[in-house]
C-alpha positions as CSV (number, residue, x, y, z in Angstrom):
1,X,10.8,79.8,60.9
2,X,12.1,79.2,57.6
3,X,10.4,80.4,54.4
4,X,10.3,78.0,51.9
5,X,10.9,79.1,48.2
6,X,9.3,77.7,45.3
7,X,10.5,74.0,44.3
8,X,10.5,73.2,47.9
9,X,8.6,70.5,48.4
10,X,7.5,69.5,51.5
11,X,9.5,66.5,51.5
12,X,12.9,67.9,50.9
13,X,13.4,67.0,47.8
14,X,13.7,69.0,44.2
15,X,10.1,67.9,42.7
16,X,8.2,71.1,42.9
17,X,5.8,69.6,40.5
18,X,4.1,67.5,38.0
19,X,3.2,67.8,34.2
20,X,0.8,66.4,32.7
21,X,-0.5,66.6,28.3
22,X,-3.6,67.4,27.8
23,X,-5.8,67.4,24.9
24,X,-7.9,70.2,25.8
25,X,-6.7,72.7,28.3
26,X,-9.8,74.3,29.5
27,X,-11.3,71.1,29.7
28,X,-8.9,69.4,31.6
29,X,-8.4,72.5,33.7
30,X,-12.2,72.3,34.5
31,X,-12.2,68.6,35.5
32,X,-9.0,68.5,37.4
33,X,-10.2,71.2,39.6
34,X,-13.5,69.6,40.5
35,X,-12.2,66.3,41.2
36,X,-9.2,67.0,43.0
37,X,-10.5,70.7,44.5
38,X,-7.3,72.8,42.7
39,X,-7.1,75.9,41.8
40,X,-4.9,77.0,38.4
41,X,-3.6,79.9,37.5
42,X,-5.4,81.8,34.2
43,X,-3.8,80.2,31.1
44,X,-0.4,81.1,30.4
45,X,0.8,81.7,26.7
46,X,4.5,81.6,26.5
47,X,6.9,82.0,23.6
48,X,9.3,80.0,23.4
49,X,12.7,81.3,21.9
50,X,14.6,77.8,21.0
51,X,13.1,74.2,21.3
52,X,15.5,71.8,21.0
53,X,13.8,68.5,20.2
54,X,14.8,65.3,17.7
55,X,12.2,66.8,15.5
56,X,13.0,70.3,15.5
57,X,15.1,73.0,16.6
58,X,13.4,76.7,16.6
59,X,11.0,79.1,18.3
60,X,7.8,77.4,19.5
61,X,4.7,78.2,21.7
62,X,3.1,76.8,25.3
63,X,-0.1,77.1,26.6
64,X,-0.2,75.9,30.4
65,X,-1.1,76.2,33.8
66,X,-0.3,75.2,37.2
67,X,-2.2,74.7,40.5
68,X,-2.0,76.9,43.2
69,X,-1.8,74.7,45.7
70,X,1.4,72.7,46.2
71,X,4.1,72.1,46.0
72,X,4.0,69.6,44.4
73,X,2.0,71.5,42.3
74,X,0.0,70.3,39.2
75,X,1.0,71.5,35.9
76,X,-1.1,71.1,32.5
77,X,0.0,71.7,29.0
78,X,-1.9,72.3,25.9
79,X,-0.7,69.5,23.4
80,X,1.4,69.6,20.5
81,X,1.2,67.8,17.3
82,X,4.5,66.4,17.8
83,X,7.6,66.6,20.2
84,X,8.3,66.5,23.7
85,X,5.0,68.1,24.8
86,X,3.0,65.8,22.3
87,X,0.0,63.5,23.2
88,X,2.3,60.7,21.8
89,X,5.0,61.6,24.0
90,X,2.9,59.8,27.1
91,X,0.2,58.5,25.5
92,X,-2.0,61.1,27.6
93,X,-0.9,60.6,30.8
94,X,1.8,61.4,33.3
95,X,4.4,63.4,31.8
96,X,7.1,64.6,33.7
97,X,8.4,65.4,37.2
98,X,9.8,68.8,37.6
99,X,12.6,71.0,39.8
100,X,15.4,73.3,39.9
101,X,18.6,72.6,38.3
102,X,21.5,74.4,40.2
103,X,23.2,77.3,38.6
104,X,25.3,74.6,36.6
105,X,22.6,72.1,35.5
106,X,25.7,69.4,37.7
107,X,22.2,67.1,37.4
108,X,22.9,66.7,34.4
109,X,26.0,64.9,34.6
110,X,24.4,62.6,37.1
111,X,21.7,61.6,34.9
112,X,24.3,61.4,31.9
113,X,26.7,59.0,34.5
114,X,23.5,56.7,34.8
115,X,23.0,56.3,30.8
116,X,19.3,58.9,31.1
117,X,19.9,61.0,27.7
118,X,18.3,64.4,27.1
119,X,15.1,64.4,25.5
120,X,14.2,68.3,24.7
121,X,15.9,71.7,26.2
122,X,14.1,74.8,25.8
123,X,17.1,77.9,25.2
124,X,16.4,81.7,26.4
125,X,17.4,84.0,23.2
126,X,21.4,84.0,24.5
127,X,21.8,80.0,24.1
128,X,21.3,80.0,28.1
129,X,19.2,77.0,29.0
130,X,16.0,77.3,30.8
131,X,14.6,73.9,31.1
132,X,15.7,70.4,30.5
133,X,13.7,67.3,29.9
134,X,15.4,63.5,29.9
135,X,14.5,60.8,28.1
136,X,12.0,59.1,30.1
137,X,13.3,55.5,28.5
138,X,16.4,55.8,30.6
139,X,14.7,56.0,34.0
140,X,11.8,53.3,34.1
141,X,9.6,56.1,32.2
142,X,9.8,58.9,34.5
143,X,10.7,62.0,32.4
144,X,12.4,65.3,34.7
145,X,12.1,68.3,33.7
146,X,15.6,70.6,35.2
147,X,14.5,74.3,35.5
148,X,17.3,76.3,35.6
149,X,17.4,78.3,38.8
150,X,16.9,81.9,37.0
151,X,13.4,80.6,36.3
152,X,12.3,80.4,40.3
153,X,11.8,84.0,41.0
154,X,9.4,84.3,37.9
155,X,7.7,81.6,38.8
156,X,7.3,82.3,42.6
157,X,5.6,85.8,41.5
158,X,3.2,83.6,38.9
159,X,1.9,81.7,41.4
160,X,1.0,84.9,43.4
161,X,-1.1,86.3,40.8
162,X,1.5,88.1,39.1
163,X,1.8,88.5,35.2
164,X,4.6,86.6,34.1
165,X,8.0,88.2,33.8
């Protein structure tokens, strides 16, 4: 029997999951799991080393979660004022798609061939990309997030119960 890893949905393709902005994080946290009977993961604050938005460029911060169950799982994020993970950015509502990029982020060049541009890219502290969103406007307003495939691992250990890595 094959194991599968993290990303794998069970329909074969790359969506392990799917974001949504929310104004309130324990709140929505709260609701969401009553009506749809999820469990999240305790709040995760990350730091994050280089945002790369039309705004801004420079270190900024995430609050979010993800259900348990999936994939695809659920993901919340605490909102920002502004940017990518802004309110305004999806007028509170869906947000994004999300899945693994391949070591060499070749998605990108598809998307790039079909005229969807890059709306934010989040940068590890050695210029490496971590994550990837497109501009939603170029594919009928559905937004991906690419995760680059270092991510999976710490990821698959979060969503056993580990701390992040």
């Amino acid at each position: 029997m094959n194991k599968r890893r993290v990303g794998q949905a069970l329909t074969g393709s790359n969506i392990s999951h799917v974001g949504f902005v929310v104004a309130d994080l324990n709140e929505a946290m709260s609701r969401v799991s009553q009506a749809l009977q999820l469990t999240f993961l305790p709040i995760l604050d990350q730091a994050l080393v280089n945002l790369e938005e039309a705004e801004r460029h420079g270190p900024s911060r995430l609050r979010l979660t993800w259900s348990i169950e999936g994939p695809p799982h659920v993901e919340l994020i605490e909102a920002h004022e502004s940017g990518v993970y802004s309110m305004h950015a999806t007028e509170g509502e869906f947000h994004h798609l999300g899945g693994f990029a391949d070591k060499n982020f070749s998605a990108l060049s598809r998307f790039d061939s079909l005229g969807v541009g890059t709306d934010a890219v989040q940068r590890d502290t050695d210029g490496a990309i971590i994550a990837t969103y497109s501009d939603p406007d170029g594919l009928f307003g559905i937004r991906f997030e690419h995760i680059a495939l270092s991510q999976q691992e710490s990821i698959a250990a979060w969503l056993r119960g580990q701390p992040w890595a």
